[in-house]
N, CA and C atoms as an extended XYZ file, in Angstrom:
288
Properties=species:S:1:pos:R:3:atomname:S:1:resname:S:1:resid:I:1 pbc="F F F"
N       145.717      211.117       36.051 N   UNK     1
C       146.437      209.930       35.637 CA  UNK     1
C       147.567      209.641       36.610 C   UNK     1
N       147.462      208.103       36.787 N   UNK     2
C       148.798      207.663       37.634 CA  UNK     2
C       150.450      208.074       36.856 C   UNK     2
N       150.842      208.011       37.665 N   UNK     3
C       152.330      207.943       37.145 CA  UNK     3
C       152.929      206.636       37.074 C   UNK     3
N       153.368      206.175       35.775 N   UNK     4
C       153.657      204.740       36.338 CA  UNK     4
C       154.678      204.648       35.807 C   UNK     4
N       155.989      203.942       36.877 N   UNK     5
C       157.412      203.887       36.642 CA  UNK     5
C       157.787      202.381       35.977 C   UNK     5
N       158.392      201.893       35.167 N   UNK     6
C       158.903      200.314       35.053 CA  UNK     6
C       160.528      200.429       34.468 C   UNK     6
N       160.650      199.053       34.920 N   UNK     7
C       162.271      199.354       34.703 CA  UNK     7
C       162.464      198.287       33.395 C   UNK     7
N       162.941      198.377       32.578 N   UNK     8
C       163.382      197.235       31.626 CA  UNK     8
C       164.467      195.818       31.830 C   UNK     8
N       163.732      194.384       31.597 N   UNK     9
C       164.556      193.619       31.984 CA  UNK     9
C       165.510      193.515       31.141 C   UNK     9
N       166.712      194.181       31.040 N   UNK    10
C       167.676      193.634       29.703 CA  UNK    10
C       167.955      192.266       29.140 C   UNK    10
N       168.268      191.149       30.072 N   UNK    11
C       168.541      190.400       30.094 CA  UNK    11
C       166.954      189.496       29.465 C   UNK    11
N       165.934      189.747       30.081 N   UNK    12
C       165.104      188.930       29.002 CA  UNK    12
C       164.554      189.707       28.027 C   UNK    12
N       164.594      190.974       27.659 N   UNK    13
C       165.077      191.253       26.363 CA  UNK    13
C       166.146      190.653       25.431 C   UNK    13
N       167.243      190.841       25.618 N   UNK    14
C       168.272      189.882       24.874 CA  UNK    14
C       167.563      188.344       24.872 C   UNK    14
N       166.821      187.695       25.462 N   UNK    15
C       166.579      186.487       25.780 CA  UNK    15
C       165.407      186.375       24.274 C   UNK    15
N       164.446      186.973       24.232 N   UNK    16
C       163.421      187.364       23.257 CA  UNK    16
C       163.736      187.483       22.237 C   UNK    16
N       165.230      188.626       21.802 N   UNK    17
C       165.801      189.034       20.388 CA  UNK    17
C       166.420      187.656       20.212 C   UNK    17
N       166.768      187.052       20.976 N   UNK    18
C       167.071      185.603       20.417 CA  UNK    18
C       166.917      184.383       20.269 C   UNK    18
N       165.807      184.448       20.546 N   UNK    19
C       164.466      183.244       20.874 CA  UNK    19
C       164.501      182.733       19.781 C   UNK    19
N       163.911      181.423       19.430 N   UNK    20
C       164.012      180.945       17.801 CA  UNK    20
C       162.847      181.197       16.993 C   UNK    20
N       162.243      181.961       18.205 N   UNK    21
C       160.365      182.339       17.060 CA  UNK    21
C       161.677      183.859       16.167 C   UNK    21
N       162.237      184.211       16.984 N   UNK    22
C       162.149      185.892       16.857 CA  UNK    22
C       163.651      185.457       15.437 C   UNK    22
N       164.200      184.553       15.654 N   UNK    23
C       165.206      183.940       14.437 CA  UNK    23
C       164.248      183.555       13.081 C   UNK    23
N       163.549      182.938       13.582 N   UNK    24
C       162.291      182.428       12.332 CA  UNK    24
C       162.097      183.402       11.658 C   UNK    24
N       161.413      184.594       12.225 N   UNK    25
C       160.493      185.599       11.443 CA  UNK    25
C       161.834      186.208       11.372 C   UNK    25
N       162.967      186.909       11.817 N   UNK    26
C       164.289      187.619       10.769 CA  UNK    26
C       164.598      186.862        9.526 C   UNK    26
N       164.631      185.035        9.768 N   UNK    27
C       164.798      184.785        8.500 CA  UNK    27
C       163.792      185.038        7.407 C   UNK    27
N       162.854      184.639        8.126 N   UNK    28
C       161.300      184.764        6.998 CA  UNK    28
C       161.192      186.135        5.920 C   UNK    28
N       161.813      187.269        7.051 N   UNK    29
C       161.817      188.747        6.423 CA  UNK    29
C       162.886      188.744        5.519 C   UNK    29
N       164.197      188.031        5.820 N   UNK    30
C       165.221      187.980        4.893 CA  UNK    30
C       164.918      187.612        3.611 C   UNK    30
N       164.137      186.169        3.449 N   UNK    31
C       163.972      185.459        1.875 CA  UNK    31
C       163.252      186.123        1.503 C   UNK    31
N       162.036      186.943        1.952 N   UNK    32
C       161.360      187.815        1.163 CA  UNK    32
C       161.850      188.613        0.686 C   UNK    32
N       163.053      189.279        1.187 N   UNK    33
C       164.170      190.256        0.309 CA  UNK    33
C       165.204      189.680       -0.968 C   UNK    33
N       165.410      188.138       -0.239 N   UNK    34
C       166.009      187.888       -1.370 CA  UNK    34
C       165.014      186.801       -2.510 C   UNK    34
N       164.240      186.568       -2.006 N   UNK    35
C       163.369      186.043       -3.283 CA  UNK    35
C       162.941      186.849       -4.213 C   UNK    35
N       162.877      188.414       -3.820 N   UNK    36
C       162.326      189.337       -4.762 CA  UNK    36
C       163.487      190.082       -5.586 C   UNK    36
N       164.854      189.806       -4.779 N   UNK    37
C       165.949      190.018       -5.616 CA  UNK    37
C       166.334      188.802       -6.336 C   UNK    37
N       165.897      187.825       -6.039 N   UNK    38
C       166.258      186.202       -7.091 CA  UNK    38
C       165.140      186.860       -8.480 C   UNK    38
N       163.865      186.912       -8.151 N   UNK    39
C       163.036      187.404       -9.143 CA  UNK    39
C       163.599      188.009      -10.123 C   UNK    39
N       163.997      189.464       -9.942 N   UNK    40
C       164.559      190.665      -10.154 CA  UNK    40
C       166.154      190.068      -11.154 C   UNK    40
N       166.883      189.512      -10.573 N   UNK    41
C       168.268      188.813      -11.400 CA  UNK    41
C       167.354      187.854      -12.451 C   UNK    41
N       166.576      187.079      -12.162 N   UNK    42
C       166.008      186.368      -13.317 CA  UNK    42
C       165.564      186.890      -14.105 C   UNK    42
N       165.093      188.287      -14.407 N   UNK    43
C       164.635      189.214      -15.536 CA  UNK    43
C       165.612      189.922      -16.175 C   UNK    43
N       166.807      189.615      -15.453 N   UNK    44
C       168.324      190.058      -16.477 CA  UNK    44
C       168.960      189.085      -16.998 C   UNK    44
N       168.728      187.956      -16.467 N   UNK    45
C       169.889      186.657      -16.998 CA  UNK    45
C       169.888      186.623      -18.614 C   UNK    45
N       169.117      186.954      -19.004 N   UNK    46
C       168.924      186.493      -20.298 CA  UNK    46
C       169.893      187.428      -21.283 C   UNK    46
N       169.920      188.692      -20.676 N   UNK    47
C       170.992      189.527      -21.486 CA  UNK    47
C       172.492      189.755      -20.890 C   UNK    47
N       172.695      188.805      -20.265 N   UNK    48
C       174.095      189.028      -19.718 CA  UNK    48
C       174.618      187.435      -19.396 C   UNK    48
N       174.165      186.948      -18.692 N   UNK    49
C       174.443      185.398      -18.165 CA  UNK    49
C       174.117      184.182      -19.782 C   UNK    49
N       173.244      184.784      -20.414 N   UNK    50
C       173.059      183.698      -21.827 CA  UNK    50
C       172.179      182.438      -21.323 C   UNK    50
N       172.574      181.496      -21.974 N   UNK    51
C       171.126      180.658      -22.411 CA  UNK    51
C       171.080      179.647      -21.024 C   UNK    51
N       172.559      179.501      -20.362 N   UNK    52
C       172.926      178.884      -19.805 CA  UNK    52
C       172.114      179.340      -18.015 C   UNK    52
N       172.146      180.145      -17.971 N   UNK    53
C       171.285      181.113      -16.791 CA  UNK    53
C       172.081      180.609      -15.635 C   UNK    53
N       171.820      181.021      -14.300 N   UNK    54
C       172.202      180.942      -13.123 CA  UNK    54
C       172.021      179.250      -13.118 C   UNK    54
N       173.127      178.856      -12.241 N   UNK    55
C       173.445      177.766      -11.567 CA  UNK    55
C       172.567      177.299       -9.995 C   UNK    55
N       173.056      178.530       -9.527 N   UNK    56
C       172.490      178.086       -8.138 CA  UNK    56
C       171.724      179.954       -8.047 C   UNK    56
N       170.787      180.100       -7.075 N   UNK    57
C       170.027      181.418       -6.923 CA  UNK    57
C       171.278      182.225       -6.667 C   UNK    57
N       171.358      183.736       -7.403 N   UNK    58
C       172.233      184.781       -6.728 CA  UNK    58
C       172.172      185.317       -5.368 C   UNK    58
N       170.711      184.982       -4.615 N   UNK    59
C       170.730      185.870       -3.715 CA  UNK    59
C       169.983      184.627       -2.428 C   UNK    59
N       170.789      184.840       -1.352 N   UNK    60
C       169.887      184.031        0.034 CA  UNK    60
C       169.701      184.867        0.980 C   UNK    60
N       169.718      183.826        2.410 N   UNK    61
C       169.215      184.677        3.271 CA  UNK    61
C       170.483      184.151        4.575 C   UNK    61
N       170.365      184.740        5.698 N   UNK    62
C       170.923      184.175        6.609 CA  UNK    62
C       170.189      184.947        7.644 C   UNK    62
N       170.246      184.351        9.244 N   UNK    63
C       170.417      185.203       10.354 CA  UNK    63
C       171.924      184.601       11.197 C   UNK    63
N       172.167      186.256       12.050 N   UNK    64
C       173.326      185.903       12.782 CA  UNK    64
C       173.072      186.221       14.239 C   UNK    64
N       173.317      185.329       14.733 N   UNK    65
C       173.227      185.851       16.419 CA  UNK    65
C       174.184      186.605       17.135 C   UNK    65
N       174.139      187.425       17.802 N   UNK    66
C       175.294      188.313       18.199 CA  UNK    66
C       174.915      188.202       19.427 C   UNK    66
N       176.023      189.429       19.954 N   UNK    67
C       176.185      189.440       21.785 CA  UNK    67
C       174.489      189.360       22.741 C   UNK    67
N       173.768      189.957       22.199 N   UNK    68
C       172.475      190.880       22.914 CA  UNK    68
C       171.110      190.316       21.810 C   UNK    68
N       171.503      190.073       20.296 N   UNK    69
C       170.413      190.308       19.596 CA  UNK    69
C       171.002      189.462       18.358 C   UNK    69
N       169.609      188.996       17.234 N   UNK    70
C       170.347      188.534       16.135 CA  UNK    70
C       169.755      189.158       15.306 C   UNK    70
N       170.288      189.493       14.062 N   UNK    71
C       170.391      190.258       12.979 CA  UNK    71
C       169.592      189.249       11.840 C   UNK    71
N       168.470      189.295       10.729 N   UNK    72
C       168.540      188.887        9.799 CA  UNK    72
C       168.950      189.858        8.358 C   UNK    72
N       169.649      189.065        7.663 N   UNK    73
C       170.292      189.754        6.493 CA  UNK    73
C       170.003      188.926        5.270 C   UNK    73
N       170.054      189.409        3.812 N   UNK    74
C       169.870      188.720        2.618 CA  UNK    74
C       171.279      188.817        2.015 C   UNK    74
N       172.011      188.611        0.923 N   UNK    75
C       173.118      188.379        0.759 CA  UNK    75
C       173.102      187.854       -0.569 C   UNK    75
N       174.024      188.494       -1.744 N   UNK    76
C       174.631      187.832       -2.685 CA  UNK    76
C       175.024      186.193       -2.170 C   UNK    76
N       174.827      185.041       -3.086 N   UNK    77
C       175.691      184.021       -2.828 CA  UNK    77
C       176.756      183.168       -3.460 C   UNK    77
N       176.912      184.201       -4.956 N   UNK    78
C       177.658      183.228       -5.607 CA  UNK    78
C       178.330      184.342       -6.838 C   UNK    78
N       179.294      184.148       -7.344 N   UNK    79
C       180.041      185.215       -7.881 CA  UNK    79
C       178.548      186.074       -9.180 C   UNK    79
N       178.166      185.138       -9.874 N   UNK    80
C       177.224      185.900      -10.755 CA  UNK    80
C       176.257      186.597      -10.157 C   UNK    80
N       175.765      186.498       -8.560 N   UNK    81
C       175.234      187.345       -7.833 CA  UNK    81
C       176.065      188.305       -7.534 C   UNK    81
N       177.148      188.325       -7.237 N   UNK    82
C       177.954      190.065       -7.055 CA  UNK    82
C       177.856      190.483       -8.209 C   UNK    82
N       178.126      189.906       -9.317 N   UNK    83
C       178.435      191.193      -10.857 CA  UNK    83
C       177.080      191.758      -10.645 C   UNK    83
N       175.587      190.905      -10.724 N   UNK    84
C       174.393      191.051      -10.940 CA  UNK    84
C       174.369      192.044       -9.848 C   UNK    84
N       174.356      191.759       -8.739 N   UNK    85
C       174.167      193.726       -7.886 CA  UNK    85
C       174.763      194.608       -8.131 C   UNK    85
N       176.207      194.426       -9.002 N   UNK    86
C       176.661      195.271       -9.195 CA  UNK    86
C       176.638      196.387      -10.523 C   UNK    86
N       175.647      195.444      -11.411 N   UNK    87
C       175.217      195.926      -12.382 CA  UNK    87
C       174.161      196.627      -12.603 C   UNK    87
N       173.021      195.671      -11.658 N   UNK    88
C       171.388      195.845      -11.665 CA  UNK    88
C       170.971      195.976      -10.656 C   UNK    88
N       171.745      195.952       -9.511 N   UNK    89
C       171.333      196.216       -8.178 CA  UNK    89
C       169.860      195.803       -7.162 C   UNK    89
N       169.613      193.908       -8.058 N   UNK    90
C       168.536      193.631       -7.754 CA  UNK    90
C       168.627      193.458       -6.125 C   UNK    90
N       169.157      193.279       -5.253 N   UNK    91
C       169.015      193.036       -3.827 CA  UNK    91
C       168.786      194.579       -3.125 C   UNK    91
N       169.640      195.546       -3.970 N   UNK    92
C       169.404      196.934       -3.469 CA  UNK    92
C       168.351      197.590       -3.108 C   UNK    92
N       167.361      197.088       -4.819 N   UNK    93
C       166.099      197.776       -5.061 CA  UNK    93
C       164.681      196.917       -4.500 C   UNK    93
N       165.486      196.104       -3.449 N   UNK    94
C       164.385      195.769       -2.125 CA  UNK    94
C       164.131      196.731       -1.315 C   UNK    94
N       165.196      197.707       -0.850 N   UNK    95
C       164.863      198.396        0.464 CA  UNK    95
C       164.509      199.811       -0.162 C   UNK    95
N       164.155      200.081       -1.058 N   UNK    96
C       163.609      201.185       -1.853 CA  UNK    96
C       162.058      200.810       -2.086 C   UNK    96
């Protein structure tokens, strides 16, 4: 077997991690975390929040672009989404 040496382009690496396909699919992966934690809070509302239920969804999504790379993340969005993770820990019991 040959030996074969390559060097990594950093720069179009960073170029790739932040491409808007590679933003798309972080967000895409995000709502799937928080749609299954929106799910998840909707099977508690009923014993804590009352008849009245959530206003707006507890849980979204975002991506952030940084120096080199962008990050997608899911996120509480509204105060009855913090008590609700903090009770039932529906956004938690995504990455489990």
């Amino acid at each position: 077997m040959a030996d074969i040496e390559f060097e990594i382009d950093h720069d179009g690496l960073q170029e790739i991690c932040k491409s808007a396909g590679m933003k798309s699919e972080l967000l895409r992966q995000a709502f799937k975390l928080a749609d299954a934690a929106n799910a998840d809070a909707h099977s508690h509302e009923a014993k804590w929040v009352g008849s009245k239920g959530f206003e707006h969804e507890p849980y979204g999504a975002h991506v952030d672009v940084l120096s080199r790379t962008a990050v997608g993340a899911a996120h509480t969005r509204t105060k009855l989404g913090r008590i609700n993770e903090a009770k039932y820990k529906s956004l938690g019991k995504q990455c489990h």
